[in-house]
LUMGU-38502 format. One record per residue (C-alpha): residue number from 1; residue in one letter; x, y, z. Coordinates in steps of 0.2 Angstrom, whole numbers, plus 5000, padded with zeros to 4 digits. Layout:
! residues N
     i   aa     c1     c2     c3
   NUM    a      X      Y      Z
...
This chain:
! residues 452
     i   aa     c1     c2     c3
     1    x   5000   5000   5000
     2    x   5015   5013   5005
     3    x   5021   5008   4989
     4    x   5006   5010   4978
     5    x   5005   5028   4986
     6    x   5022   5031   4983
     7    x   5021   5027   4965
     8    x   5004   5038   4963
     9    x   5014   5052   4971
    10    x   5027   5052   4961
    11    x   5017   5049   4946
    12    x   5005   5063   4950
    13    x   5019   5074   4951
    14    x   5030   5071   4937
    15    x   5013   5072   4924
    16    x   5008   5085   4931
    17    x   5028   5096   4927
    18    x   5026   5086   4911
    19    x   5009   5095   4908
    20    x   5017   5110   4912
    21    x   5033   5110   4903
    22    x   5025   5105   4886
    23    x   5013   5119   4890
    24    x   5027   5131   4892
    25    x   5036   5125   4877
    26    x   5022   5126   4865
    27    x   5017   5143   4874
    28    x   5039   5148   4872
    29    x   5039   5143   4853
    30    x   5024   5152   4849
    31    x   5029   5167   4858
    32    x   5048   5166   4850
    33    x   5038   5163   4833
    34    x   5026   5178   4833
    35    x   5035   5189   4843
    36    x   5053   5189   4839
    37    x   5057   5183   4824
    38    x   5042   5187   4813
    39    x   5041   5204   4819
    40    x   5057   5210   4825
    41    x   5072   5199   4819
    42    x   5064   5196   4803
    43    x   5057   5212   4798
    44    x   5077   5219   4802
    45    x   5083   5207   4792
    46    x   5072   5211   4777
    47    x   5075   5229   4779
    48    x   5094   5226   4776
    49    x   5094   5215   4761
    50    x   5083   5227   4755
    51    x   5096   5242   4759
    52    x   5108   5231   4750
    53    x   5100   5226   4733
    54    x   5099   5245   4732
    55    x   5116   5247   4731
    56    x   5122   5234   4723
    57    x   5128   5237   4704
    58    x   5124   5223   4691
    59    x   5143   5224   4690
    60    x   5145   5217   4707
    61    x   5133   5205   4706
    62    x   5144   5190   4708
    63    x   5154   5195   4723
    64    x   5140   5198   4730
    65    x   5133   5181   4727
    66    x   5151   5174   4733
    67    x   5147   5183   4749
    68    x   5131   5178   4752
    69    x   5135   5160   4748
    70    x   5149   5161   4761
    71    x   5137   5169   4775
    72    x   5126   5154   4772
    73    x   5112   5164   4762
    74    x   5103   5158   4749
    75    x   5103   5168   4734
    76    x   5094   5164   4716
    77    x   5097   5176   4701
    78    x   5086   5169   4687
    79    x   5087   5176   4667
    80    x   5070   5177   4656
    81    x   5071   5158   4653
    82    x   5071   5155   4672
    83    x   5086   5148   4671
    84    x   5098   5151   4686
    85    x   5116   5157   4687
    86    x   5124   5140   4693
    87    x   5118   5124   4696
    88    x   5116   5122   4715
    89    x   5102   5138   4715
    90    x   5086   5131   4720
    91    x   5071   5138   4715
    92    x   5060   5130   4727
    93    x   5050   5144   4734
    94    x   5051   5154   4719
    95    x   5034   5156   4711
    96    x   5029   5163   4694
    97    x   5018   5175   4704
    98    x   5032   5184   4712
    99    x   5039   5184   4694
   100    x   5026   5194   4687
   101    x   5026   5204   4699
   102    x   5044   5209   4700
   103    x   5041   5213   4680
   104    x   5028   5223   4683
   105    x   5037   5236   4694
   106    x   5049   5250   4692
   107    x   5066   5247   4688
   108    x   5076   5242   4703
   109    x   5062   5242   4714
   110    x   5062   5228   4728
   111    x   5048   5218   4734
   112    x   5047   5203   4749
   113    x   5037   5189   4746
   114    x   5027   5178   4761
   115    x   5030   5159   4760
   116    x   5013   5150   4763
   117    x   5014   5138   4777
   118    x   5031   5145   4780
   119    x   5031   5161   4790
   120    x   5051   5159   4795
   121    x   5054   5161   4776
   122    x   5054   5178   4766
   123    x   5060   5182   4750
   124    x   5068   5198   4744
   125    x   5067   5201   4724
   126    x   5071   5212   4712
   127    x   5077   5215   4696
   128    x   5092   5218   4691
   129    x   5104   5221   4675
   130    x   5118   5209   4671
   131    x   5128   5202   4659
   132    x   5118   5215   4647
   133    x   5100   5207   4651
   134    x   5088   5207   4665
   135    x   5091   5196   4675
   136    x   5078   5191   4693
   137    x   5088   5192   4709
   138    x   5078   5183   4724
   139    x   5090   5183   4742
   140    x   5081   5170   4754
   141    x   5077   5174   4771
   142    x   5076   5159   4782
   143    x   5074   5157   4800
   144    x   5067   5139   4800
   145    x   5084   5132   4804
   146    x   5087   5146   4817
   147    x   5070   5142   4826
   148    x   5071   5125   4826
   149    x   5088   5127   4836
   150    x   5080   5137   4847
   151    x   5068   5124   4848
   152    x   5077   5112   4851
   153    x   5086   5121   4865
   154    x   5070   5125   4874
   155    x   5066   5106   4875
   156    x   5079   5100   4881
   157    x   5081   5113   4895
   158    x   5065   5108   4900
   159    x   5069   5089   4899
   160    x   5085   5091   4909
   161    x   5071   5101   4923
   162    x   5061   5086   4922
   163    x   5076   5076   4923
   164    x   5081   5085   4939
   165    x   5061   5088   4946
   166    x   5058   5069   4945
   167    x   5074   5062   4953
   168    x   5071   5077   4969
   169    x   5052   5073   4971
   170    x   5056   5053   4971
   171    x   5068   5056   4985
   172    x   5057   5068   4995
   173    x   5042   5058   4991
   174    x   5050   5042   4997
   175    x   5055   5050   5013
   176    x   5035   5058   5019
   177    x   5030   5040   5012
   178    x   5043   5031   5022
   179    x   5035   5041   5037
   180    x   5018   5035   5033
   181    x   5023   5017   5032
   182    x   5031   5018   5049
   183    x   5013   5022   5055
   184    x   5006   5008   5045
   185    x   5017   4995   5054
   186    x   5014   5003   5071
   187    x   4995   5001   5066
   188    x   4997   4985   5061
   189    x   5006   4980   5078
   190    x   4991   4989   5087
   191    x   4979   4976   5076
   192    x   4988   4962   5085
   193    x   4984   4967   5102
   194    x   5004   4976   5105
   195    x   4999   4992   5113
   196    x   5014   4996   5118
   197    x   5021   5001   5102
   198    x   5026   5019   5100
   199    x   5035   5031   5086
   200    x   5045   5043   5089
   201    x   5048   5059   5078
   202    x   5053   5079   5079
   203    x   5043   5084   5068
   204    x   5031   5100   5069
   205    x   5022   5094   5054
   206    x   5007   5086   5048
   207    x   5017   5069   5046
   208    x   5021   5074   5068
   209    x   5003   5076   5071
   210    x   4998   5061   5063
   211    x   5010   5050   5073
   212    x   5006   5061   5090
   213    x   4990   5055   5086
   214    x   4993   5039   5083
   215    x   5003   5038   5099
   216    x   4987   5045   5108
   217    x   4978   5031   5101
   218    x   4990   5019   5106
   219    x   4991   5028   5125
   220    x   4971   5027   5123
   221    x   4970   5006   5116
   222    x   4983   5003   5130
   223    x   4975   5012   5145
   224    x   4957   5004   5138
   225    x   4964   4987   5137
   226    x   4970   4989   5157
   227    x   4952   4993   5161
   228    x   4944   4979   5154
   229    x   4957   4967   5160
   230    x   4953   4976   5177
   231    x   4934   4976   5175
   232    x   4936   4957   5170
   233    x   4942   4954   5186
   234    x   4935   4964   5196
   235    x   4917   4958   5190
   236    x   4925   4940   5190
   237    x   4929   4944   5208
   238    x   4912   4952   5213
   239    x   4904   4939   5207
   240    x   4912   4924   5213
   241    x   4917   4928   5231
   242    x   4896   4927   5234
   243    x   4893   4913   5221
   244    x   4907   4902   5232
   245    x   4897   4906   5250
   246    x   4880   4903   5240
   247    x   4889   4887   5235
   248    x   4897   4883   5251
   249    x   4881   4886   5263
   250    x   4869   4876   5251
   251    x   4882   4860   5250
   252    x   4881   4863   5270
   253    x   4862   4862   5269
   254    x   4861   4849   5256
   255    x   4872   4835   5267
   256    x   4861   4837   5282
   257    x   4877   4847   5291
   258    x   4868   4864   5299
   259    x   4857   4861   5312
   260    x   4839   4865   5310
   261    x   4840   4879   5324
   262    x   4854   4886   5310
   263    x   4846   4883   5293
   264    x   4837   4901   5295
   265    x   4852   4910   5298
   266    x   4861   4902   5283
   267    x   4847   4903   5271
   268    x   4846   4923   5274
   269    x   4866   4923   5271
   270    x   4863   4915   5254
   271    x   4847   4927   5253
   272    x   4860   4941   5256
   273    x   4874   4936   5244
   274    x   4861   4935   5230
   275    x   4854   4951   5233
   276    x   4872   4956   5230
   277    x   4872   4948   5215
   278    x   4856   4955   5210
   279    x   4862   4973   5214
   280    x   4878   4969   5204
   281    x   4868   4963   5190
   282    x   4857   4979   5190
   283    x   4872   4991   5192
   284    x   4882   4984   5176
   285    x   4867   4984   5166
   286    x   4865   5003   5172
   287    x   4884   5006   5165
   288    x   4883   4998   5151
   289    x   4866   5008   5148
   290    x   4875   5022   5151
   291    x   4892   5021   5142
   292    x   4883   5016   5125
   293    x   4875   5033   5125
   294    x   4859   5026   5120
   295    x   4849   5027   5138
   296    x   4835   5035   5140
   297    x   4836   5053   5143
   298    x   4820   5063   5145
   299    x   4825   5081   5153
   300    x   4811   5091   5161
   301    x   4811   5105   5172
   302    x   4807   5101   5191
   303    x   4809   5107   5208
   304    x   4826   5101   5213
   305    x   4822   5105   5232
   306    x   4808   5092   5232
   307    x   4817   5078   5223
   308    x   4829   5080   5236
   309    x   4818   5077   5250
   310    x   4810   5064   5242
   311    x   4826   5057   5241
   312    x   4828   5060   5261
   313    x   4811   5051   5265
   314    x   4816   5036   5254
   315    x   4832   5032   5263
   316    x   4822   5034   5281
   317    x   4825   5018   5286
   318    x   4842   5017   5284
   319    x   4845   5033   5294
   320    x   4832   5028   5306
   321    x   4839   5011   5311
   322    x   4858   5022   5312
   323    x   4846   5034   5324
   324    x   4855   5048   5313
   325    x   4851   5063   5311
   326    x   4847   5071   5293
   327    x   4849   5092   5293
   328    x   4839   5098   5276
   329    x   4844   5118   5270
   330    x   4835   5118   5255
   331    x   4831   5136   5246
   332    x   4818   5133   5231
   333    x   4827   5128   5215
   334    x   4822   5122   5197
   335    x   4834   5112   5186
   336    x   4833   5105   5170
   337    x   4840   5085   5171
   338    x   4830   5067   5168
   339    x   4824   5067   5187
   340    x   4824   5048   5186
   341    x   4846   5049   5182
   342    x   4846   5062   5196
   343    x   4835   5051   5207
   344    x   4848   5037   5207
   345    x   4862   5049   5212
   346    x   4855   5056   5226
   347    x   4849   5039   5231
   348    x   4868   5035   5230
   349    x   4876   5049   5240
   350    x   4863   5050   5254
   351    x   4864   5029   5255
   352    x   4884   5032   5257
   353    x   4884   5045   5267
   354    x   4872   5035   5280
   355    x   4883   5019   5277
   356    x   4899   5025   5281
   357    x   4895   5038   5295
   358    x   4894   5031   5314
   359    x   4879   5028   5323
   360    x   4870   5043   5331
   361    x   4880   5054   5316
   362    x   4871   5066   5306
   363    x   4871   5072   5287
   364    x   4868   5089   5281
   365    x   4861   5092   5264
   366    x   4863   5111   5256
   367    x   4854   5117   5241
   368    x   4857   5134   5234
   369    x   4861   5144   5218
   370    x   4879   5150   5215
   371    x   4881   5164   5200
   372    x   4872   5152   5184
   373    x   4876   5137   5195
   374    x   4865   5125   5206
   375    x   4876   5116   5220
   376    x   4871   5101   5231
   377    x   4883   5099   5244
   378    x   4879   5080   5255
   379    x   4890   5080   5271
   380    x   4892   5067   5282
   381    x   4902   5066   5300
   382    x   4909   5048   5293
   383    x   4924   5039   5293
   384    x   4930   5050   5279
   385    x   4942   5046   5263
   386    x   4962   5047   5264
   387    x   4968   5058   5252
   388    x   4979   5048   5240
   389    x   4962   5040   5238
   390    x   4951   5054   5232
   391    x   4958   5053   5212
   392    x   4951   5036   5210
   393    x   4935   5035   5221
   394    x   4924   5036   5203
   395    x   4934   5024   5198
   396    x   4924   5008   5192
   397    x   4926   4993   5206
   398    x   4938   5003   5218
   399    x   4936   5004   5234
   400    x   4946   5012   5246
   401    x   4950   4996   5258
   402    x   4954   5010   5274
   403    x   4936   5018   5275
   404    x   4925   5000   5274
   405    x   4923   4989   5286
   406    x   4922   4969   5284
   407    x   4902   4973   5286
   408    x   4900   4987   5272
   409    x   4893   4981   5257
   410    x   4896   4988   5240
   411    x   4904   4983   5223
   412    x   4912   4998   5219
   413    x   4899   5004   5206
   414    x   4890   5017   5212
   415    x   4899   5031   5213
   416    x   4904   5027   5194
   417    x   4888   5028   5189
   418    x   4886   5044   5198
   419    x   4899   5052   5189
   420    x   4890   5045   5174
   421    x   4875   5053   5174
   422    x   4881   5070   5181
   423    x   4894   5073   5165
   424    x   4880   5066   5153
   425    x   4869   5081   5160
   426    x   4885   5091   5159
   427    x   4888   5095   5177
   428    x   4902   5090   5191
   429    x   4906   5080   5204
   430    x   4917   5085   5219
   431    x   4923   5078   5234
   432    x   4933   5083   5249
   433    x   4938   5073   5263
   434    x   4949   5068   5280
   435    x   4950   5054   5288
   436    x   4939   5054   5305
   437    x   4930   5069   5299
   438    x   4918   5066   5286
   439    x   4917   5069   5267
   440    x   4908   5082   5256
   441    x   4900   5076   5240
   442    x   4897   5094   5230
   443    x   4885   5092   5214
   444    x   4886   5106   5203
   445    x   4873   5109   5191
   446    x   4870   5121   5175
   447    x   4856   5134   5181
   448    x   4843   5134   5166
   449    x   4827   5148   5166
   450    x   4813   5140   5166
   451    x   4793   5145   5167
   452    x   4786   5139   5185
């Protein structure tokens, strides 16, 4: 493939200077035709022979042929008969027109005569006495020879620039192409699952963006791979640590081995792990829903305020049974959001916040309106996050080991969802944290006019 685009570059490029260079010969010839010798050089010339015959005596008729002959000019002196002076006078162009013409004029009056289909060839005539007779005295002016030099020059002037054009653009065309083929191995490295392969280049080019580019790619491929090999495992995990107790208790109560006063308690540990699994289920189908951008989103206007107590009385027994305390400041807000995807992340903040705060705690919920900003700010007096955490808390499966106990149950999906659904509606998520102290989930929300 590099090759074929080598070829058609290089093709492309020498056509398109031959295109050019016959154009500027044919456009050269015709210029050097019309303009300079028909008009100038030949006009001069003819001017001068004419000059000339005038003052040439009959007398000096034959040095004057011997000089012309030696200056490579073609003379013809013809008699009445038409017969010419010596042998080797041709009397090609000469025609009985011009003849009779010449006849018809003054004595000693000079004429020039157009070739047809020759316009590099004049002739210059008139008649003169010699030898005690009239005689007819042509002097040829060609150029045909002269152009065709000149001709000839021009074309191979601009053979020797498509000589030197086409040896130059194969060598630069072979070193962009040899670029591009470096990209094309890399890719087809990248097709084989090597996402560690990188190029390397200086340049500030287009040919440098395009392997920046491909190294972004590459970076991207390789940091994608990691996270599926990590959400394979970490699902692979999630999934089997309650499939094994599920396995283990039931084996237990299949061979007779828990005593009846037991068998309850047992059955609601397997009840428990497979409400884990269920929730597990539910929150990959939730991502997946979510990261192939075809979920159902349905924005409306709605009070923000009420949803958020809503929210509140939804999660009362989880606070109740904590005997927590929940401190509302609410002030009256519309937004415009799918209240059902906002309805799962306040679920999801107010659940964690009541989870991972002691007994007897408290969690305060602020609503307000910064500038064109809404912001929801869900504090808890917790067991907080430690700071080297914080960066990967949205993090798909991570969990941050120091802030759950062996009793906390979660499979590191929630808050990923969060942060799901608040960039789909173009808003932020924030979070600020210390160990022993609580944490501070702050929602910020694009404020929207709307009619109430």
């Amino acid at each position: 493939m590099a090759r074929s685009l080598y070829l058609k570059f290089v093709f492309t490029f020498i056509s398109g200077v031959m295109v050019s260079l016959f154009a500027s010969y044919f456009i050269a010839t015709v210029f050097f035709h019309d303009n300079i010798v028909y008009q100038d050089r030949m006009e001069s010339t003819t001017n001068h022979v004419i000059e000339l015959l005038d003052i040439v005596e009959g007398e000096q008729l034959p040095r004057l042929l011997e000089l012309l002959d030696d200056l490579s000019v073609d003379a013809v002196l013809l008699n009445e008969s038409y017969q010419t002076y010596t042998d080797s006078m041709s009397i090609e162009w000469i025609t009985d027109e011009m003849i009779y013409a010449i006849r018809n004029q003054a004595a000693e009056k000079t004429l020039t005569f157009p070739v047809e289909q020759h316009p590099s060839i004049r002739l210059v005539g008139t008649m003169i006495e010699f030898e005690g007779q009239q005689q007819y005295l042509f002097i040829i002016i060609d150029f045909e020879q002269e152009l065709l030099a000149f001709q000839t020059i021009i074309f191979l002037v601009l053979l020797l620039v498509l000589l030197i054009g086409s040896i130059f653009i194969a060598l630069v065309s072979r070193y962009f192409v040899s670029s591009i083929q470096s990209v094309t191995n890399a890719a087809g490295q990248l097709a084989t699952g090597d996402f560690t392969v990188r190029l390397k280049t200086n340049k500030k080019d287009e040919i440098g963006k395009l392997t920046k580019s491909f190294n972004q790619l590459a970076t991207s491929l390789s940091n994608m791979e990691k996270v599926r090999e990590d959400f394979v495992s970490n699902v692979s995990h999630e999934i089997q640590s309650p499939l094994t107790s599920i396995k283990g208790y039931t084996r237990a109560l299949k061979d007779g081995l828990v005593a009846a006063e037991e068998q309850k308690e047992y059955l609601e540990v397997i009840y428990q792990e497979t409400d884990r699994l269920s929730r597990l289920s539910d929150n990959l189908l939730k991502m997946a829903s979510l990261d192939s951008e075809h979920h159902p989103y349905h924005p409306d206007h709605y009070r923000l305020d009420e949803q958020l107590r809503r929210a509140v009385l939804a999660t009362e027994p989880l606070w109740q049974e904590k005997e927590m305390k929940m401190e509302l400041r609410l002030t009256q807000q519309r937004i415009y959001a799918d209240q059902d995807l906002f309805e799962q992340v306040w679920l999801n903040l107010i659940t964690n916040a009541i989870k991972y705060s002691e007994p007897f705690g408290k969690v305060i919920i602020d609503l307000d309106r910064e500038d064109m900003n809404v912001k929801v700010k869900i504090t808890d007096e917790g067991i907080g996050i430690p700071k080297e955490e914080l960066p990967y808390i949205f993090d798909r499966f991570y969990k941050v080991d120091k802030a759950r106990s062996s009793e906390t149950k979660g499979n590191g999906l929630g808050l990923s969802i969060v942060k799901k659904i608040v960039t789909l509606h173009q808003a932020s998520i924030d979070v600020e944290s210390k160990i022993e102290e609580g944490s501070c989930f702050i929602v910020t929300i694009p404020y929207t006019e709307s009619k109430k």
